[in-house]
HTML snippet that shows the backbone in 3Dmol.js (N, CA, C, O; Angstrom):
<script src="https://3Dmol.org/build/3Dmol-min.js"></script>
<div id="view" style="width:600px;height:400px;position:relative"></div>
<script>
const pdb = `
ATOM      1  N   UNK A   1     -12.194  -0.823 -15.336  1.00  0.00           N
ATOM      2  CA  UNK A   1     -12.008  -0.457 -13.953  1.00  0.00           C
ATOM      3  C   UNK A   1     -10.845   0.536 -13.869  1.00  0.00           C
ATOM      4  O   UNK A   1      -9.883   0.319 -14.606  1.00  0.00           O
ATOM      5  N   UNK A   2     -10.821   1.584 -13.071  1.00  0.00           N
ATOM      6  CA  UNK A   2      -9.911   2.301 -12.983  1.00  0.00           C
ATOM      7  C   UNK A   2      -8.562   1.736 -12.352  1.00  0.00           C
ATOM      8  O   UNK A   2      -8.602   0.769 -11.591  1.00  0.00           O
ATOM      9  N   UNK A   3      -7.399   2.346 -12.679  1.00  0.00           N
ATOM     10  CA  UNK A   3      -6.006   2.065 -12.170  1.00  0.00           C
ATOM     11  C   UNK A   3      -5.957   2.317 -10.764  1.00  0.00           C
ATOM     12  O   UNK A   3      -6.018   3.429 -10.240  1.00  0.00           O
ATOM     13  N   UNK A   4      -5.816   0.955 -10.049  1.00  0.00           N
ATOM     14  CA  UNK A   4      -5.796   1.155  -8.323  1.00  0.00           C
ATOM     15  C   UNK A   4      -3.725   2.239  -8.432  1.00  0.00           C
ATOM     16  O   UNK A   4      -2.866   2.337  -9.309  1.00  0.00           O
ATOM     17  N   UNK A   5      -3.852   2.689  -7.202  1.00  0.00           N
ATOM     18  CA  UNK A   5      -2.539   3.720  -7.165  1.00  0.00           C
ATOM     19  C   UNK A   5      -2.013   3.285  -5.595  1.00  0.00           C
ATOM     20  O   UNK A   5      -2.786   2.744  -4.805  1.00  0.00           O
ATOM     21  N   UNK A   6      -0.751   3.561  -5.291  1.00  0.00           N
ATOM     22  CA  UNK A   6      -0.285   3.203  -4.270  1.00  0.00           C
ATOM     23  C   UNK A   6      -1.149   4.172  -3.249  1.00  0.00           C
ATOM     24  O   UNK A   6      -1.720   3.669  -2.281  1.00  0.00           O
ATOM     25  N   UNK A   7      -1.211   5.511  -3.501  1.00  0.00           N
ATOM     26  CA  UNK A   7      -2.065   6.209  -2.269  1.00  0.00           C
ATOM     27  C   UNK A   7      -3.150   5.395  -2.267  1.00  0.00           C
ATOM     28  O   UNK A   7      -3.370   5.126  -1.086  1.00  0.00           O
ATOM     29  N   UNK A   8      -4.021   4.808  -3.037  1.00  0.00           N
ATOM     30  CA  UNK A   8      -5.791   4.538  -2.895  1.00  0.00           C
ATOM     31  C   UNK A   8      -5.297   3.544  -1.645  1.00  0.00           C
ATOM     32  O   UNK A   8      -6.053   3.483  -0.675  1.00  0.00           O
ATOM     33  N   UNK A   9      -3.824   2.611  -1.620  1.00  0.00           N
ATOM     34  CA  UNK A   9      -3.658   1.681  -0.606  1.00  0.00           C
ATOM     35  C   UNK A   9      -3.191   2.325   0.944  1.00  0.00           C
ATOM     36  O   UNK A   9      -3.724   2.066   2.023  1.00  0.00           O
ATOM     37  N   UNK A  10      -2.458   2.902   0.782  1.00  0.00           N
ATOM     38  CA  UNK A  10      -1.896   3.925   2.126  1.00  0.00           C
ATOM     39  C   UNK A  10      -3.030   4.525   2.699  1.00  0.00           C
ATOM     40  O   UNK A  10      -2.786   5.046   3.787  1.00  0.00           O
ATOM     41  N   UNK A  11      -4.647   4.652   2.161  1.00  0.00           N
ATOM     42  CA  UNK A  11      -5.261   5.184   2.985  1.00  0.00           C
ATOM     43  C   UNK A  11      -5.670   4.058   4.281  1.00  0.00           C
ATOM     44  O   UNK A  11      -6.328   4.461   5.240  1.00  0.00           O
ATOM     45  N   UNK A  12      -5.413   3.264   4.229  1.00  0.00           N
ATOM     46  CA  UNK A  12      -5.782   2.063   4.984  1.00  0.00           C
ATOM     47  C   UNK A  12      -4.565   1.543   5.995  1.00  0.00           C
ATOM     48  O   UNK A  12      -4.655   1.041   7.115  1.00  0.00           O
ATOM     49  N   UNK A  13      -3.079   1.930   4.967  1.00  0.00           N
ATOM     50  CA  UNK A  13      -2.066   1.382   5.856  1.00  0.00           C
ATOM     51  C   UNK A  13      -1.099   2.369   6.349  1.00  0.00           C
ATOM     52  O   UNK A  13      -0.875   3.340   5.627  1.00  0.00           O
ATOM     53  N   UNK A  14      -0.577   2.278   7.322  1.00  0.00           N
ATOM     54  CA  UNK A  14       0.761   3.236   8.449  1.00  0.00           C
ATOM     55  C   UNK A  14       1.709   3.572   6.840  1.00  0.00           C
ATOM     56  O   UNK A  14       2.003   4.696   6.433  1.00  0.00           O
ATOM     57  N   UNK A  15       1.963   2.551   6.310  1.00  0.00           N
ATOM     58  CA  UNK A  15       3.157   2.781   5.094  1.00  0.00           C
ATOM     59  C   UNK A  15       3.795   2.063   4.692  1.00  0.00           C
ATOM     60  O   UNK A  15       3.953   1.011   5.310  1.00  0.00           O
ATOM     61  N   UNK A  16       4.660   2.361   3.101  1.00  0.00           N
ATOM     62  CA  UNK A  16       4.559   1.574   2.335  1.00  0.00           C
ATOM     63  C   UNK A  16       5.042   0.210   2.744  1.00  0.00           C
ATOM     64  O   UNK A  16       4.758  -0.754   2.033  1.00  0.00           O
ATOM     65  N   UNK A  17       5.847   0.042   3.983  1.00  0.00           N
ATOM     66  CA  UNK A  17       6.398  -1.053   4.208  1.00  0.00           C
ATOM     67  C   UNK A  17       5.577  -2.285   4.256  1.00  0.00           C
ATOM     68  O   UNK A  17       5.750  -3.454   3.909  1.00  0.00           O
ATOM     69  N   UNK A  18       4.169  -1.289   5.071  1.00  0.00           N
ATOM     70  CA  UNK A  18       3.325  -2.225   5.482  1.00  0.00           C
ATOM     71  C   UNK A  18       2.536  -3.056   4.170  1.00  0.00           C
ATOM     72  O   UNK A  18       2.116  -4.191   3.946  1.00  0.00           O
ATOM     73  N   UNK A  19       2.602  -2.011   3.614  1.00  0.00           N
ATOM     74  CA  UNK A  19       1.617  -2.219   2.369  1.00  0.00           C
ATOM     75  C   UNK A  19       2.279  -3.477   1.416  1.00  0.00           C
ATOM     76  O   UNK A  19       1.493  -4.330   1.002  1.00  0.00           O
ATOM     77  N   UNK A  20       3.772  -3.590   1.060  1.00  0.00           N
ATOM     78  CA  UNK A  20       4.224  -4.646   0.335  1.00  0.00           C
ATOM     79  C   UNK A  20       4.066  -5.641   1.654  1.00  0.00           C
ATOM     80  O   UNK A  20       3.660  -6.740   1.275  1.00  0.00           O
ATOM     81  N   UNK A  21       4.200  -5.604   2.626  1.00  0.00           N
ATOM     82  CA  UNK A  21       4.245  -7.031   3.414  1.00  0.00           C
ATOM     83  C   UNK A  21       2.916  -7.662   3.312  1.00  0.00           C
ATOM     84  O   UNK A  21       2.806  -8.886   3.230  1.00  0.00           O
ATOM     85  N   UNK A  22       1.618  -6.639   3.315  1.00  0.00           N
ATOM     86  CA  UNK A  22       0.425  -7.029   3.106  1.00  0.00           C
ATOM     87  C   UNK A  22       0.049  -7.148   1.624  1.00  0.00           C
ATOM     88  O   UNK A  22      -0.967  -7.809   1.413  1.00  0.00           O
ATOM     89  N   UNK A  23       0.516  -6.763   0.829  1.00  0.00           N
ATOM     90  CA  UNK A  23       0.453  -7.417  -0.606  1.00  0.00           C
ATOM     91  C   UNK A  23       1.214  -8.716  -1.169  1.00  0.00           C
ATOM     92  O   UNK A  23       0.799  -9.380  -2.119  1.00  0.00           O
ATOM     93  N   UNK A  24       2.428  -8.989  -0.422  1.00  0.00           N
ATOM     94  CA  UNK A  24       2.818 -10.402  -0.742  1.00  0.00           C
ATOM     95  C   UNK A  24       2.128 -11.479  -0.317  1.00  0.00           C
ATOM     96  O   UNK A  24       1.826 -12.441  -1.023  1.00  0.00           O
ATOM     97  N   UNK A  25       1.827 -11.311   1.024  1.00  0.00           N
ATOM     98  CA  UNK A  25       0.673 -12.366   1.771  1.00  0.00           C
ATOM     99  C   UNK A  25      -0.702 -12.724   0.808  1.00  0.00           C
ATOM    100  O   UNK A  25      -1.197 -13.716   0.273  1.00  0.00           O
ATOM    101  N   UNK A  26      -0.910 -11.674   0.904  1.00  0.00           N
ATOM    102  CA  UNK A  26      -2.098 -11.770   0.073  1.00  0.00           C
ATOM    103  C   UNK A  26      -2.216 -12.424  -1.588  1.00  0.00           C
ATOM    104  O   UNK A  26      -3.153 -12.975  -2.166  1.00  0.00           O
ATOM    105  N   UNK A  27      -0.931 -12.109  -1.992  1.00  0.00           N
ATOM    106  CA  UNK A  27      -0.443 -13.116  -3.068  1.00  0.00           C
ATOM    107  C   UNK A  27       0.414 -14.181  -3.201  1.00  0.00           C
ATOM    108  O   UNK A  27       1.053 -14.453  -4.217  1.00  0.00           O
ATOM    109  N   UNK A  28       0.418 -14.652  -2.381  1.00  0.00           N
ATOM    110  CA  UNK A  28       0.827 -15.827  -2.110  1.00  0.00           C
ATOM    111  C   UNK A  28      -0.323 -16.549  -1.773  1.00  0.00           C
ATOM    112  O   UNK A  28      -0.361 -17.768  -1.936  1.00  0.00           O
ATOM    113  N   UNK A  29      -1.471 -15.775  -1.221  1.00  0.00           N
ATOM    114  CA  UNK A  29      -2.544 -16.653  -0.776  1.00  0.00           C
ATOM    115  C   UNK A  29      -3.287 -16.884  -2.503  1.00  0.00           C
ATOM    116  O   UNK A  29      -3.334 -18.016  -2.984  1.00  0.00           O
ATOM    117  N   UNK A  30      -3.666 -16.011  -3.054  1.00  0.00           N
ATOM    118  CA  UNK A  30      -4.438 -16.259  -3.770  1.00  0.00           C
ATOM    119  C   UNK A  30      -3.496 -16.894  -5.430  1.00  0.00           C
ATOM    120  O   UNK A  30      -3.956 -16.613  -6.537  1.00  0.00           O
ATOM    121  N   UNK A  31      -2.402 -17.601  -5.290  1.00  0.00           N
ATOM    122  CA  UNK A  31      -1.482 -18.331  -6.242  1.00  0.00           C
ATOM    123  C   UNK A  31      -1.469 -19.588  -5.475  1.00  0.00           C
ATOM    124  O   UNK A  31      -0.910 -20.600  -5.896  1.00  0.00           O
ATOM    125  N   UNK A  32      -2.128 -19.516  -4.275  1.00  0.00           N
ATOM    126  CA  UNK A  32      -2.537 -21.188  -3.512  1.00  0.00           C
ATOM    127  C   UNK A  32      -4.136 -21.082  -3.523  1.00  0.00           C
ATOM    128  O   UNK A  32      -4.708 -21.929  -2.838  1.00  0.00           O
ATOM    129  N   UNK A  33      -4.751 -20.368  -4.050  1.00  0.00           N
ATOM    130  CA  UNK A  33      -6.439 -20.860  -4.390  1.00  0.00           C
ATOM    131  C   UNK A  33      -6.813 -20.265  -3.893  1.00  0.00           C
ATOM    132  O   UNK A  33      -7.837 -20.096  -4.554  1.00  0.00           O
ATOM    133  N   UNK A  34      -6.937 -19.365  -2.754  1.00  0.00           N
ATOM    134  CA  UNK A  34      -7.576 -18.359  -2.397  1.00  0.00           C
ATOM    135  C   UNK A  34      -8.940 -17.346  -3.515  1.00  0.00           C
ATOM    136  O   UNK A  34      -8.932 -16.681  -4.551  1.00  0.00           O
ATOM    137  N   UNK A  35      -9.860 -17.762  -2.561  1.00  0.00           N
ATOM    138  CA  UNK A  35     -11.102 -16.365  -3.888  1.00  0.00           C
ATOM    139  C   UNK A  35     -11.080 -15.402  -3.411  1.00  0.00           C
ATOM    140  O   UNK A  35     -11.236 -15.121  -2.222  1.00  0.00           O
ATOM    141  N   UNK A  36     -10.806 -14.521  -4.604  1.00  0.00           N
ATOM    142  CA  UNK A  36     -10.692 -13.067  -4.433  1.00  0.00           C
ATOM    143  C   UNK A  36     -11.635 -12.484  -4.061  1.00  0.00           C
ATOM    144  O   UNK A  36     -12.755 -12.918  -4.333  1.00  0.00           O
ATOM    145  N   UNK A  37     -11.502 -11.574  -3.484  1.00  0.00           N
ATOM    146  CA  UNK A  37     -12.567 -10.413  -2.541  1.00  0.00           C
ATOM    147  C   UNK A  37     -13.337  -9.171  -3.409  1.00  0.00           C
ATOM    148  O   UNK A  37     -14.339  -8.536  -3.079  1.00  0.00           O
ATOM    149  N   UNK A  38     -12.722  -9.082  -4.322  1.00  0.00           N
ATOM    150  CA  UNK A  38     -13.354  -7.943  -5.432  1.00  0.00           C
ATOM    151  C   UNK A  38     -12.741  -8.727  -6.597  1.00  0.00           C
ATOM    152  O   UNK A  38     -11.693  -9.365  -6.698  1.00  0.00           O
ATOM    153  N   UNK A  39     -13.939  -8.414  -7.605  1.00  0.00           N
ATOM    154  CA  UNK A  39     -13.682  -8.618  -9.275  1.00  0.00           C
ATOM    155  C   UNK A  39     -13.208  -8.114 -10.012  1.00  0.00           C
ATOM    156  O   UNK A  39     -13.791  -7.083 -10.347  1.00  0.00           O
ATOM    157  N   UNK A  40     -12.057  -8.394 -10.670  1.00  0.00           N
ATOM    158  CA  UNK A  40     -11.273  -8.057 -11.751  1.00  0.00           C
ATOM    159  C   UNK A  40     -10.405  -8.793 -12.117  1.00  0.00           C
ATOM    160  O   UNK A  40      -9.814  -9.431 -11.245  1.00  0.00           O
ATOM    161  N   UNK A  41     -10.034  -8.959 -13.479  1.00  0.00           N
ATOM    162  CA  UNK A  41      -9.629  -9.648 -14.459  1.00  0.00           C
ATOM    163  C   UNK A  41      -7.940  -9.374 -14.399  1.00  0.00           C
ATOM    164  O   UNK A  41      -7.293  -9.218 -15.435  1.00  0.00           O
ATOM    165  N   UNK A  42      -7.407  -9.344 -13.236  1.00  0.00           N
ATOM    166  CA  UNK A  42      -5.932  -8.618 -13.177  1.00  0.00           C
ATOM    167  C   UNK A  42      -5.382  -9.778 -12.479  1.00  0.00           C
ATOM    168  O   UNK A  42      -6.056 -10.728 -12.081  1.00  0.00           O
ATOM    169  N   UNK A  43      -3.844  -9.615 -12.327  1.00  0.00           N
ATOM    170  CA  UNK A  43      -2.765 -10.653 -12.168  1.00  0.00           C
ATOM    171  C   UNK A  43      -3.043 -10.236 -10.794  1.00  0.00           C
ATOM    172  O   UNK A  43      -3.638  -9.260 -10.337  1.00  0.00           O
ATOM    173  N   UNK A  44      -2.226 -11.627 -10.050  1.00  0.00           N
ATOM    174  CA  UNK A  44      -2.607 -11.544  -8.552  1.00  0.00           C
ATOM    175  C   UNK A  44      -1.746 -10.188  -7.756  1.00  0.00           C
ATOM    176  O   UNK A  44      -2.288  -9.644  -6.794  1.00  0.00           O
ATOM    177  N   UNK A  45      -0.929  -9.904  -8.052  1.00  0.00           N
ATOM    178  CA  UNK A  45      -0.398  -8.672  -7.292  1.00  0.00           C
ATOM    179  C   UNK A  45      -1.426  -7.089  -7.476  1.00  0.00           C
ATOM    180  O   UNK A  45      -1.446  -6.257  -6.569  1.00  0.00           O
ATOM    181  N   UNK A  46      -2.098  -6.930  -8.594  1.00  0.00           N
ATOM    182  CA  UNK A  46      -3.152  -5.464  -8.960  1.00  0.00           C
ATOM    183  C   UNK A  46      -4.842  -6.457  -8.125  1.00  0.00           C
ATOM    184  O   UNK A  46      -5.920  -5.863  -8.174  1.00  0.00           O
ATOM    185  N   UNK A  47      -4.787  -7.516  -7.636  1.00  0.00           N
ATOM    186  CA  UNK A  47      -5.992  -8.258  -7.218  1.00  0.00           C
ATOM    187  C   UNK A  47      -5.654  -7.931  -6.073  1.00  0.00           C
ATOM    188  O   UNK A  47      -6.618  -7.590  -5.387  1.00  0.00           O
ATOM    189  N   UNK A  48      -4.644  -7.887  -5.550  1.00  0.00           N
ATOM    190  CA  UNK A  48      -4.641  -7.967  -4.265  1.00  0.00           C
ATOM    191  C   UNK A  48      -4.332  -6.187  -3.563  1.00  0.00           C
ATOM    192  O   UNK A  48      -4.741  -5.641  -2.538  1.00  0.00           O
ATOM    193  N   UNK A  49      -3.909  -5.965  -4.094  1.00  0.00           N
ATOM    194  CA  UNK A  49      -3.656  -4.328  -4.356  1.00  0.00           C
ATOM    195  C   UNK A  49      -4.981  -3.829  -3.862  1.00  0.00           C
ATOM    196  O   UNK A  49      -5.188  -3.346  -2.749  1.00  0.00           O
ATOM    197  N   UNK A  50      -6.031  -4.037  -5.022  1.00  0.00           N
ATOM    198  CA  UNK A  50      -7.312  -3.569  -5.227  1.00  0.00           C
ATOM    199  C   UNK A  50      -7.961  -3.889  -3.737  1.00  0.00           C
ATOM    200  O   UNK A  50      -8.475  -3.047  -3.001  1.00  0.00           O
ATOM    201  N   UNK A  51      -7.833  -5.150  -3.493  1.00  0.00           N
ATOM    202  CA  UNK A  51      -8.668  -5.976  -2.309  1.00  0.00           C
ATOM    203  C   UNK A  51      -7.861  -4.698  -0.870  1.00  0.00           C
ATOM    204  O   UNK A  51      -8.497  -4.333   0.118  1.00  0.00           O
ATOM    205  N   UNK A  52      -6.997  -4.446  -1.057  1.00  0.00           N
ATOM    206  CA  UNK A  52      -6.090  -3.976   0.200  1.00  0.00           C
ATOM    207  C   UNK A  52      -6.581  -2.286   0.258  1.00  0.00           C
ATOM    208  O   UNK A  52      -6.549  -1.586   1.271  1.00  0.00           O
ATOM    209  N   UNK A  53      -6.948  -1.939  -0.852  1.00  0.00           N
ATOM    210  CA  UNK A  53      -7.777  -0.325  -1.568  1.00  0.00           C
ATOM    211  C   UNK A  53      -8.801  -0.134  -0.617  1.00  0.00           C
ATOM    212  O   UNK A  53      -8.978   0.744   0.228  1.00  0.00           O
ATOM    213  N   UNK A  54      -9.659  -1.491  -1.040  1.00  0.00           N
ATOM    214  CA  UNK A  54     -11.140  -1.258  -0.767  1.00  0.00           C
ATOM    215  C   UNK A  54     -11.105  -1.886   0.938  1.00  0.00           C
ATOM    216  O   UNK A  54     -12.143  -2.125   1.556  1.00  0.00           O
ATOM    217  N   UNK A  55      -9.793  -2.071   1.483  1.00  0.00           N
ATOM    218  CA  UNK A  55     -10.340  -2.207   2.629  1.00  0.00           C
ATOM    219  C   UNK A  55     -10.585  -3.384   3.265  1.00  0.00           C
ATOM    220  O   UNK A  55     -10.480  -3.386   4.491  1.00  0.00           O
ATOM    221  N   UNK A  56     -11.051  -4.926   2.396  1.00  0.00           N
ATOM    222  CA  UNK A  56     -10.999  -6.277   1.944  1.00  0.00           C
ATOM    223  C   UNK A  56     -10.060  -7.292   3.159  1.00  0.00           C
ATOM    224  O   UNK A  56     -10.191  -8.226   3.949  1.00  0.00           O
ATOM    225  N   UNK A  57      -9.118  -6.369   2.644  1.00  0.00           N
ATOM    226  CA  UNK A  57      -7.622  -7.023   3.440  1.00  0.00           C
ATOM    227  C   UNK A  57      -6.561  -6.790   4.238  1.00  0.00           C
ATOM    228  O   UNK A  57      -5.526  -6.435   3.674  1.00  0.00           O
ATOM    229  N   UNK A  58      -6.562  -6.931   5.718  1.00  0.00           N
ATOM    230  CA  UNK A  58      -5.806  -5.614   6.114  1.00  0.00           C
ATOM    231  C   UNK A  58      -5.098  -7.034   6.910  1.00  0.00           C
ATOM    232  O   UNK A  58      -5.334  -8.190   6.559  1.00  0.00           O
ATOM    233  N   UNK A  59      -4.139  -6.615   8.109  1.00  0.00           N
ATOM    234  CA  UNK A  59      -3.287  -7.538   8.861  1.00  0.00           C
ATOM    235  C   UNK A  59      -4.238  -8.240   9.990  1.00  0.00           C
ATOM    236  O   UNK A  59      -3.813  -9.289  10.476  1.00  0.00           O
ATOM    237  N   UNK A  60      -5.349  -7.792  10.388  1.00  0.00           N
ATOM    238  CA  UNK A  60      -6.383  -8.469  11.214  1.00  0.00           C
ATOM    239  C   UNK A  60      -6.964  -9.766   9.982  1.00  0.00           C
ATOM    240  O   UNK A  60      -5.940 -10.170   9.430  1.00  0.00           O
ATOM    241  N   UNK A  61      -7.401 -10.029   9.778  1.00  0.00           N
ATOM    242  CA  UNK A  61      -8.072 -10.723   8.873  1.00  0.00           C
ATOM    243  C   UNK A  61      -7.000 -11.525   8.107  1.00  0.00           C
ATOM    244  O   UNK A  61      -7.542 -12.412   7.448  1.00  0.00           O
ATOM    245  N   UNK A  62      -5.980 -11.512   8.007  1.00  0.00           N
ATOM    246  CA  UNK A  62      -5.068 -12.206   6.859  1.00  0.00           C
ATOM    247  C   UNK A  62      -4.822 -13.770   7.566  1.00  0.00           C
ATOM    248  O   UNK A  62      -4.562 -14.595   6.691  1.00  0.00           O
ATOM    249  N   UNK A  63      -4.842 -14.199   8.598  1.00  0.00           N
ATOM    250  CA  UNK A  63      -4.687 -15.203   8.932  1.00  0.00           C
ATOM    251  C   UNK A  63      -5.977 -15.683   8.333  1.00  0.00           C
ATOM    252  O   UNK A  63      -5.877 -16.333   7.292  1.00  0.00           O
ATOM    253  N   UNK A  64      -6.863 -15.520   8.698  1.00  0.00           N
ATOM    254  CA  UNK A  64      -8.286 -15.870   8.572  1.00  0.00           C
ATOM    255  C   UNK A  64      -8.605 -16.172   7.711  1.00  0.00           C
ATOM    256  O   UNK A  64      -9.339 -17.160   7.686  1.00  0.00           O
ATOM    257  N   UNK A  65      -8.062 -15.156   5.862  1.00  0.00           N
ATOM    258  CA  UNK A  65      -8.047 -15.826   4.829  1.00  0.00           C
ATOM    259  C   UNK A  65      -6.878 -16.714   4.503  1.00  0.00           C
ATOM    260  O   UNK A  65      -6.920 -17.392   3.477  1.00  0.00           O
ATOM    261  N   UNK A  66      -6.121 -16.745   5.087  1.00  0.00           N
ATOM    262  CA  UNK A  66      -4.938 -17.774   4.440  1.00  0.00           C
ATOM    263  C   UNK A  66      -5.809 -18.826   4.892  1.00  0.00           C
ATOM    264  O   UNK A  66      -5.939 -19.764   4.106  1.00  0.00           O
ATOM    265  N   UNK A  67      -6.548 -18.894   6.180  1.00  0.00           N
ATOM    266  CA  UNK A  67      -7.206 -20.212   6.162  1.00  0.00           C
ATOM    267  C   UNK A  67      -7.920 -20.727   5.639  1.00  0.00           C
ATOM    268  O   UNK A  67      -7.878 -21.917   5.327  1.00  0.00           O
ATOM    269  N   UNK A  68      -8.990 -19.740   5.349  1.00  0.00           N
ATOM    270  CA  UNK A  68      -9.861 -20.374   4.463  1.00  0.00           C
ATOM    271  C   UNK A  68      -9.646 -20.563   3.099  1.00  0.00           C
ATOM    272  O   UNK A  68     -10.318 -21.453   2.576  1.00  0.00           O
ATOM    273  N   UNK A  69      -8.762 -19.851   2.300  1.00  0.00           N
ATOM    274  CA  UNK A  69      -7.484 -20.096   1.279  1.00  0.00           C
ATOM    275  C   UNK A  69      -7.005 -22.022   1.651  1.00  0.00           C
ATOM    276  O   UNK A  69      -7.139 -23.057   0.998  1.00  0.00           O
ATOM    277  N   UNK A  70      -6.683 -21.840   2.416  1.00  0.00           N
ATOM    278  CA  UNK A  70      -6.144 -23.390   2.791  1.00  0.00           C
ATOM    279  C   UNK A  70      -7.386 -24.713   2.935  1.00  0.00           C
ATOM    280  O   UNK A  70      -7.165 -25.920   3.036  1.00  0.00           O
ATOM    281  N   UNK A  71      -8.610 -24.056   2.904  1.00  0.00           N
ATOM    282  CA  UNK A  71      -9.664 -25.305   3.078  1.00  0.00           C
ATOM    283  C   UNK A  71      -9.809 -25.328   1.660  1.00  0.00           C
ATOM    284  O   UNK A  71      -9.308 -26.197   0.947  1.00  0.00           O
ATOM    285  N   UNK A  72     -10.649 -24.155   1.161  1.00  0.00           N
ATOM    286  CA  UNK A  72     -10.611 -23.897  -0.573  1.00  0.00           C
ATOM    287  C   UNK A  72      -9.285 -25.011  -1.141  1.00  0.00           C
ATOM    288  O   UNK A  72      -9.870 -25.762  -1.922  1.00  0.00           O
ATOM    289  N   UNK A  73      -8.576 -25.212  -1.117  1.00  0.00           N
ATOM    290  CA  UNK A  73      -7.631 -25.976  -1.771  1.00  0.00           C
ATOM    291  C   UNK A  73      -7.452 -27.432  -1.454  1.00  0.00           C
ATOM    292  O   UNK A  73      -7.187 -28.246  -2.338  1.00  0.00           O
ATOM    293  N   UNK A  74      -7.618 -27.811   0.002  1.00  0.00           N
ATOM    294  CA  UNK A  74      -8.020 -29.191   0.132  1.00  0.00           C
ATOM    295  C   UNK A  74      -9.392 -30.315  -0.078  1.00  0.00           C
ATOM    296  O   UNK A  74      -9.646 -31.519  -0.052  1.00  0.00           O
ATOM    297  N   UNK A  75     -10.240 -28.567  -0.368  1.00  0.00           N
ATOM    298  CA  UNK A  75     -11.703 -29.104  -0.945  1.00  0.00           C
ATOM    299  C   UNK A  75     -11.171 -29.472  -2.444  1.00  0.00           C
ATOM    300  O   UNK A  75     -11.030 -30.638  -2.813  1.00  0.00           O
ATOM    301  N   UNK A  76     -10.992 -28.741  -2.971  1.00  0.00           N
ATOM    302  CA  UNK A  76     -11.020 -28.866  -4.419  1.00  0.00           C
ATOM    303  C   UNK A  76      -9.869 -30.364  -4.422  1.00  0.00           C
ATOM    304  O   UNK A  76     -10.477 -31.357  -4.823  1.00  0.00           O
ATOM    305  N   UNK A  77      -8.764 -30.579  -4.149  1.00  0.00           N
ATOM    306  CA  UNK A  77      -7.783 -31.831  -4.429  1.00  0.00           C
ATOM    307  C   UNK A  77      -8.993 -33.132  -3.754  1.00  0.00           C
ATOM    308  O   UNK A  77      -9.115 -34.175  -4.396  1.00  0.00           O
ATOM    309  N   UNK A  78      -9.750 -32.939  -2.547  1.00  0.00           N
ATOM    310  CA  UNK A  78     -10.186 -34.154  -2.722  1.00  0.00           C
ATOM    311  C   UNK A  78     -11.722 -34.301  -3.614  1.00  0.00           C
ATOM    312  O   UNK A  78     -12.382 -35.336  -3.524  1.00  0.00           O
ATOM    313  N   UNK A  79     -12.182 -33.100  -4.490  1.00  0.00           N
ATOM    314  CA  UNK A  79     -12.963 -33.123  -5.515  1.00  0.00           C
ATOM    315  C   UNK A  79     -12.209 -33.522  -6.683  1.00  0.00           C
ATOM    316  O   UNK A  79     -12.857 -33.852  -7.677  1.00  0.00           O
ATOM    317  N   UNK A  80     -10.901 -33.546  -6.727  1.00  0.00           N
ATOM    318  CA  UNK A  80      -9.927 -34.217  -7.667  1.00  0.00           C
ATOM    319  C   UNK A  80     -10.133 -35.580  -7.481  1.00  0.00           C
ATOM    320  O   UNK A  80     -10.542 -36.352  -8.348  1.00  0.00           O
ATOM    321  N   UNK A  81      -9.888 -35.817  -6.516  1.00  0.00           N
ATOM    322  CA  UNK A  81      -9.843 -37.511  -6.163  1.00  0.00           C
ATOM    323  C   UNK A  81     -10.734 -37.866  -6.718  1.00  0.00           C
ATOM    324  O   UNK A  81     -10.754 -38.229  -7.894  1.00  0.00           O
ATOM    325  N   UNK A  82     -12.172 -37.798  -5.509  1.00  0.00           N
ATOM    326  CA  UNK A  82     -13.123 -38.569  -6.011  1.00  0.00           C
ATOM    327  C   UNK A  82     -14.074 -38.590  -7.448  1.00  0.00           C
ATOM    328  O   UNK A  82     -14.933 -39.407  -7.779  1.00  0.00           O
ATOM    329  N   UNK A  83     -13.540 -37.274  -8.223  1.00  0.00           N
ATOM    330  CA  UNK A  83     -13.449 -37.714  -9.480  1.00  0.00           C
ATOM    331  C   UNK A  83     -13.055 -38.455 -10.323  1.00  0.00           C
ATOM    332  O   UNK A  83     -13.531 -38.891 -11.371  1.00  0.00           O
ATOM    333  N   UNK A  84     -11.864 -38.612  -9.637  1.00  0.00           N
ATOM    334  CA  UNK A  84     -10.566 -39.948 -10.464  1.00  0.00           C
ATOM    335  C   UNK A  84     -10.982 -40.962 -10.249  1.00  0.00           C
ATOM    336  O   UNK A  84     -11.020 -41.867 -11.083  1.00  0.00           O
ATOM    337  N   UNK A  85     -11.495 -41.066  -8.779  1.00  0.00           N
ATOM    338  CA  UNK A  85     -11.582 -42.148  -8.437  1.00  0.00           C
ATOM    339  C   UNK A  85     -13.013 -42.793  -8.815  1.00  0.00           C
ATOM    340  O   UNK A  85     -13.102 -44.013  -8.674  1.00  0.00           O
ATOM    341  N   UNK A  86     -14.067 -42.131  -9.251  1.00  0.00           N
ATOM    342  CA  UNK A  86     -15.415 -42.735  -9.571  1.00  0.00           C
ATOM    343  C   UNK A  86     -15.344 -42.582 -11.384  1.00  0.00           C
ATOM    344  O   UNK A  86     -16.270 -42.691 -12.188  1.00  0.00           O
ATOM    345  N   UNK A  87     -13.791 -42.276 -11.644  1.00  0.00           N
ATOM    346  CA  UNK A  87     -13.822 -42.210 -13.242  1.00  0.00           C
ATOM    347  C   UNK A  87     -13.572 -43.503 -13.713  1.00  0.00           C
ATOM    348  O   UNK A  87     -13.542 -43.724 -14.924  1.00  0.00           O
TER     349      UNK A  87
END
`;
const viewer = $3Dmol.createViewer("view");
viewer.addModel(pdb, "pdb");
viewer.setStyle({}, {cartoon: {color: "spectrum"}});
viewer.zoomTo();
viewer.render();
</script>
């Protein structure tokens, strides 16, 4: 996959300020379970980068995935449980 670049992200955002405030969110979401929006094999800050490139992830929508980021993770702990618990 090609090297995402800070311009491929600025076409989407006012500037760079915006762009790290919307790249920490976004990694913070997906280091709490969040599924990523585009495929690639990269650490969560170039994942989220990419996702913010293509458009994926902008400040409308970020609540929306932190939430569903937040169900994704209470699904899976009580698929923990009742594994443990029928083990």
């Amino acid at each position: 996959m090609a090297r995402i670049t800070i311009e491929d992200c600025l076409e989407n955002l006012p500037n760079r300020f915006a762009l790290v405030h919307l790249a920490i969110e976004r990694v913070k979401q997906l280091r709490k379970g969040a599924q990523p929006l585009v495929k690639c094999k990269n650490r969560e800050i170039v994942q989220a980068l990419r996702e913010i490139a293509q458009d994926k992830v902008k400040f409308e929508n970020l609540e929306e995935l932190a939430r569903e980021a937040e169900e994704q993770r209470i699904f899976q702990a009580l698929q923990t449980d009742t594994n443990q618990a029928e083990g």
